[in-house]
C-alpha positions, 0 to 999 in steps of 0.5 A, a space after each residue: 789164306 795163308 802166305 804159304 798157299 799165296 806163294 806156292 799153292 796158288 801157282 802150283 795148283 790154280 795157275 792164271 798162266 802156264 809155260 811147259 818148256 821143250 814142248 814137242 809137236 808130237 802129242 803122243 809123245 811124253 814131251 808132247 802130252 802135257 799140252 794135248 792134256 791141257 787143250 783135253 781138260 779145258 784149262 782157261 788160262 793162258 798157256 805158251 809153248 817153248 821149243 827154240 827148234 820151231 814156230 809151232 807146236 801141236 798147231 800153237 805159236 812156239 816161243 824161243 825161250 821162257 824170256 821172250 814171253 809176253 808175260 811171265 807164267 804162274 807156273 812152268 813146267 821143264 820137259 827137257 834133258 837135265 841140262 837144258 832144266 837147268 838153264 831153264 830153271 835159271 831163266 825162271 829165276 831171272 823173270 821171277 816165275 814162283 813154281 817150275 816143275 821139272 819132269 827131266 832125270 839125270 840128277 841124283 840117281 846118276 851118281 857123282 855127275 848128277 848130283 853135281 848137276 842137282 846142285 847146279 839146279 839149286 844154284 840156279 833156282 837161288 837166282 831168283 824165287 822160283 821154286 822147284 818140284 822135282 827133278 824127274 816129276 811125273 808131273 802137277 795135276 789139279 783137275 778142277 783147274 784144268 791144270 794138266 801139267 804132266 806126262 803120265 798117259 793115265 791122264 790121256 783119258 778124259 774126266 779126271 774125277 774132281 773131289 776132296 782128296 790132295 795126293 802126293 806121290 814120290 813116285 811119278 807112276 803112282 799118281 796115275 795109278 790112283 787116278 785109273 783106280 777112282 776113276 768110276 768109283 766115287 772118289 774125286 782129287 783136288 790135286 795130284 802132284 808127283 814130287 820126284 826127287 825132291 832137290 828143291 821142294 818137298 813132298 811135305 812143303 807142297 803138302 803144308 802150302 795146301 793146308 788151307 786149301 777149302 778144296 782139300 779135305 783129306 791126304 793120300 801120300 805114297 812115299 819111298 823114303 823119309 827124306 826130309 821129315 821135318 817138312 812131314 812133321 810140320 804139315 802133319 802138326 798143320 793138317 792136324 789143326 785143320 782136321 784133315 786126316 791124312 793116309 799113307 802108304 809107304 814102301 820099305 816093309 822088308 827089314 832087309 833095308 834096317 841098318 844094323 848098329 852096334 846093338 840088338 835096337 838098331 835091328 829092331 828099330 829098322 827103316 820101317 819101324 822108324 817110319 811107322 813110329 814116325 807115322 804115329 807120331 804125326 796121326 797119319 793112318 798108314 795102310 798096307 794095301 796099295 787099294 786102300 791109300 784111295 779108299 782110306 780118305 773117306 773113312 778117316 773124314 768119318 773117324 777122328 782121331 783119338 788120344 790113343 788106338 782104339 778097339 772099335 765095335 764092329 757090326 757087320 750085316 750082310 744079305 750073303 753069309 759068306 761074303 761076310 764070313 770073308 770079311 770078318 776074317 780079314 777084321 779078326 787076322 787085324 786084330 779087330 773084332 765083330 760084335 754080335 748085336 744084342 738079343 734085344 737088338 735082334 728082337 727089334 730087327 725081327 719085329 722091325 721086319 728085318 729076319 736075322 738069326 742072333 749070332 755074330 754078324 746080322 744076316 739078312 739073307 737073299 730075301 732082305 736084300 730090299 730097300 725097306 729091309 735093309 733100311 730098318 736093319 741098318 737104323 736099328 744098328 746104328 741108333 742101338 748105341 752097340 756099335 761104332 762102325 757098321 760094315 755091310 757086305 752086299 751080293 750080287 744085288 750090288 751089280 745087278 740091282 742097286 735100288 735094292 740094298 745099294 740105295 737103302 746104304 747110300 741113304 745111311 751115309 749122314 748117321 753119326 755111326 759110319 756105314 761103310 761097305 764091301 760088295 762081293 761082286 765086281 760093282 763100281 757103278 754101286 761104289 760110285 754111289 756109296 762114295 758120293 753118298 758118304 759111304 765108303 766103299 771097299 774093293 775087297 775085304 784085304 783093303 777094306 780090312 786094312 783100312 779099319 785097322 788104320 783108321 782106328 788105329 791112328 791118334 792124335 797129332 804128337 809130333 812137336 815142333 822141336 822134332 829134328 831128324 838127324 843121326 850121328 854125322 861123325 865119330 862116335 864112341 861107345 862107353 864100356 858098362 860102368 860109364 853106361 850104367 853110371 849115365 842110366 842111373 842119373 835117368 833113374 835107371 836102377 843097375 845093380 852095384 858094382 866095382 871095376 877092377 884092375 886086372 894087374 891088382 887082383 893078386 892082392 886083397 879084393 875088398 867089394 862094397 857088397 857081399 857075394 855071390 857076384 858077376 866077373 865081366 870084361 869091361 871095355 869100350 871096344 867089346 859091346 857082346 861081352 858074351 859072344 866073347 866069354 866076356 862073363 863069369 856067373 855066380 863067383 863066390 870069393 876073391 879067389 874066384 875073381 881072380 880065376 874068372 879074370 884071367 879066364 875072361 882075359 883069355 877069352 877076350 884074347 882069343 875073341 879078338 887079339 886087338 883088345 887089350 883088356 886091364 879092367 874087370 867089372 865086378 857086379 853084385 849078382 841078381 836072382 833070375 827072378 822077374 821078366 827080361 826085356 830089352 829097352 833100347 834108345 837109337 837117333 834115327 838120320 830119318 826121324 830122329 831119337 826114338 825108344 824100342 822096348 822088346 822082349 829081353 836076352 840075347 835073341 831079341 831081335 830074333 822074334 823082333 816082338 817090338 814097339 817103338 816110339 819116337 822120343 821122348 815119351 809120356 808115362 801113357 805111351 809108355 803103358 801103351 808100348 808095354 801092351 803093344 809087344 805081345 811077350 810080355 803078357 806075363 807081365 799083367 799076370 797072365 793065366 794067374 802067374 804073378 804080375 809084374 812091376 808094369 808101373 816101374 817100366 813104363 818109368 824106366 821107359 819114360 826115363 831112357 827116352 828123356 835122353 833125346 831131351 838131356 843128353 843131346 851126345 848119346 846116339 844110342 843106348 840099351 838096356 839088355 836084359 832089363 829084369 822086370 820083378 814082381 809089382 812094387 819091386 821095380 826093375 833092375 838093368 842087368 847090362 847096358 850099352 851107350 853109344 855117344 858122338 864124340 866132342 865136336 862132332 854137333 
């Protein structure tokens, strides 16, 4: 065991000695159900009662503070008002309690005077090693422990299910949600702990302290934000080690909550596309359904992670053709498809005594819903090596008469090819067998689907120990497009050749390094949309054609914003439109740091927001892979025989704007827009570009 489980996990979860501090005599109250939960669930050790206004509690000796104990507690945990945690906490600083939760709200989310109350509690925390979860926690729970340190009433009802899956909440709610969802299913806790709001410990350190718990084999996180995701980077790198997979279920899908930047990437690097490349990064398998966050744990076990995505073969064999009818639909609308067994496969299921028609799913109809059936079906699939899941859709033999096909799947569970199975009827006594067998089981075909796609959809641990969230925290500047195209070209970004112009000189003799016809553009460091200003000039055949398109663009300008006073031109050479516009962008994230985004190009990009991002920096395969990930640049692979694209000269590019997170620490932002993508051996060409830097002093 590791100092980190020694120090915190161990009082956390296994506590020899508890407190719960303002605990109330009555046990229907919130303030009063911990010690009612504790007395429910069996809990051996030792537990004190600290109320100041009684002798007793719920029939036990009330103390008057945590000081006057016999001994000092593992852990304490604080149902009283704001201020009274914080003298609380304090007092377990003095007797050196290592953990002390704390259920109390009134901190952060108040506004000023709870964050000055929030810093108060740190303060008093730093008087001695108590470590703090919460404020407003719902609560730690460990039910094979007996530990039942909360006030969520979900954990009124006796026998909570023991298992291997660690669940970490942001939400106090949620814990008790998942476990009212097992309950009767199969699926067992090693610990729920809710993390509310984080002052002192986060979600990611409690969840590193447990890495080398023998108890734990998978996580369940329900998260709210990304607030301190190092400590996720780190206990993601952790649990990778450990091979322990972990789920994630993460509000904020609505780009409603993306904060905008200067440029089209800060629309298309939004809040959630920074956390699912986050999660990317980390290998952690991120659902959609809320069903699918307890679900998920037991496919992962099941399912290493790969160096990339894969496309899993899918067998699916059923004994009600339209229940599987239903699940192959939710597959197809992920992206995942079913593969219909072979012909000699079908021969050898019907000469094995399992009927079944050759087409795209195995259907075994009513009559093959019995155990030898079944059986036969499901050995012959998974030993036929055409398969690298097998999904069973039972009917209602699964309610009624589980020694029927139940049973038969249970006993498969063991196969290197998983088996994992959806029943259509309402069946938790058959999912609770499946699941103590080693075979996942699903609630509906929405969940069970999204937890595929998730599963196969992960990778491998990348997220480095470098990783430092952290977006601008001061003034920064934006360079106009000659400063940004000449820091693009050090990265082995190509921008065609250009000249910067005096505007007060073009009535004399304008010489260019290069032959017409040309491009007139402002050029500034206050005007990031030139065209939304009529800042450009297309197809200028002479030097009297720079100066007319000059003074055009000054007027424009102008009349776009009478603040900008612009004395310089760009004049650049001008580029056939032939090839393929993308938009490749570079954005610091506070949340997760520097990341890279690649989209279809031109001025309506974040419109379709056709995107991929990644955290940075990149290697050439993950740079293959975003250009595969956006749909609109199929054409680049030569779709329906159109000429392919230089696809290797991108994913160059790629790789070059993302080492901006290695080699220039002061740019917070870049973009690239339109990117021309030519022909397969003529590389690619920025057409536009867009830095963004923080200014001297600011790190």
């Amino acid at each position: 065991m590791t100092d980190l489980f020694a120090s915190l996990a161990r009082p956390l979860l296994y506590p020899e000695k508890v407190a719960i501090v303002g605990a109330s005599d009555d046990p229907g109250k919130t303030t009063g159900r911990p010690q009612r939960f504790l007395a429910q669930a069996g809990y051996r050790g030792a537990a004190y009662f600290v109320n100041p206004r009684r002798e007793t509690v719920q029939g036990e000796k009330a103390w008057p503070s945590l000081e006057d104990l016999p001994e000092v507690p593992d852990h304490v945990y604080i149902v009283t008002g704001a201020e009274a945690a914080i003298e609380a906490v304090g007092q377990c600083a003095r007797i050196g309690v290592p953990v002390a939760t704390v259920l109390s709200s009134g901190f952060a989310e108040d506004g000023p005077e709870g964050l000055a109350r929030e810093d108060r509690l740190r303060a008093a925390a730093a008087e001695g090693p108590v470590r703090v979860v919460g404020p407003s926690s719902l609560g730690v729970v460990h039910p094979a422990a007996g530990v039942m340190l909360t006030g969520n009433a979900a954990f009124g009802e006796p026998g909570t299910p023991c298992g291997g899956v660690f669940v970490a909440s942001q939400s106090g709610s949620v814990i008790g949600a998942l476990v009212s969802r097992a309950r009767g299913r199969g699926v067992g806790f090693a610990g729920l702990v809710s993390t509310g709001g984080e002052a002192d410990l986060s979600l990611g350190e409690i969840c590193l302290a447990t890495v080398d718990d023998p108890n734990v084999t998978s996580y369940a996180l329900f998260l709210e934000s990304l607030r301190r995701s190092e400590d996720l980077a780190a206990f993601a790198r952790a649990a990778a080690e450990a091979g322990k997979p972990v789920a994630v279920y993460k509000l904020g899908r609505s780009e409603q909550a993306a904060a905008l930047a200067v440029s089209h990437t800060g629309a298309l690097a939004g809040e959630d596309a920074e956390s699912e490349a986050f999660f990317r990064a980390c290998g952690f398998a991120r659902v959609s359904h809320f069903e699918g966050l307890i679900e998920a744990p037991a496919l992962l076990e099941r399912i290493p992670s790969g160096a990339e995505p894969r496309s899993p073969r899918i067998g699916v064999v059923t004994t009600t053709g339209g229940g599987a009818a239903v699940m192959v639909d939710q597959l197809a609308v992920r992206g995942l498809n079913v593969a219909a067994p072979s012909r000699d496969l079908v021969a050898a299921m019907n000469a094995g005594g399992a009927q079944v028609p050759h087409s795209l799913i195995a259907d075994l109809g009513l009559a093959g819903a019995r155990h030898d059936i079944v059986t036969q079906a499901l050995r012959l699939m998974q030993d036929s090596g055409e398969f690298d899941l097998i999904v069973f859709v039972i009917g209602s033999s699964a309610r009624l008469n589980p020694e029927l096909a139940v049973q038969a799947i249970a006993a498969r569970g063991g196969h290197p090819v998983p088996v994992v199975a959806f029943a259509l009827p309402e069946a938790p006594d058959a999912a609770a067998l499946l699941n103590a067998s080693g075979v996942p089981a699903f609630r509906t075909p929405e969940s069970g689907a999204d937890v595929i796609a998730a599963a196969f959809g992960r990778r491998g641990c990348t997220v480095g120990a470098e990783f430092r969230p952290g977006g601008p925290d001061a003034e920064t500047a934006t360079l106009d497009e000659r400063e940004s195209g000449r820091l693009l070209e050090k990265h082995s970004v190509r921008t065609p050749a250009s000249a910067a112009l005096e505007v007060s000189e073009l009535d004399g003799p304008t010489r260019l390094p290069f032959g017409y016809p040309v491009v007139v553009k402002a050029l500034s460091d206050r005007l990031p949309h030139k065209t939304d200003a009529g800042g450009v000039v297309l197809g200028v055949e002479d030097a009297d054609g720079i100066r007319d398109a000059a003074k055009r663009i000054v007027a424009s300008v102008a009349a776009y914003d009478p603040a900008i006073a612009l004395d310089r031109v760009l004049v650049q050479e001008m580029i056939d439109g032939a090839g393929v516009e993308v938009l490749l962008g570079y954005r610091v994230s506070r949340d997760v740091g520097p990341m890279v985004v690649l989209s279809t190009g031109g001025v309506l990009a974040e419109l379709y927001a056709d995107s991929a991002t990644r955290l940075a920096p990149v290697d050439l395969g993950t740079a293959h892979e975003m250009i595969r990930e956006v749909r609109g640049l199929a054409s680049l692979r030569g779709y329906r025989g159109g000429t392919p694209g230089d696809v290797d000269a991108l994913a160059r590019a790629i790789v070059g704007l993302s080492a901006l997170a290695v080699h220039e620490p002061d740019v917070v932002e870049a973009e690239i827009n339109p990117l021309v993508v030519r022909a397969a051996g003529e590389g690619v060409l920025a057409l536009d570009a867009l830095v963004r830097i923080q200014t001297e002093g600011a790190r």
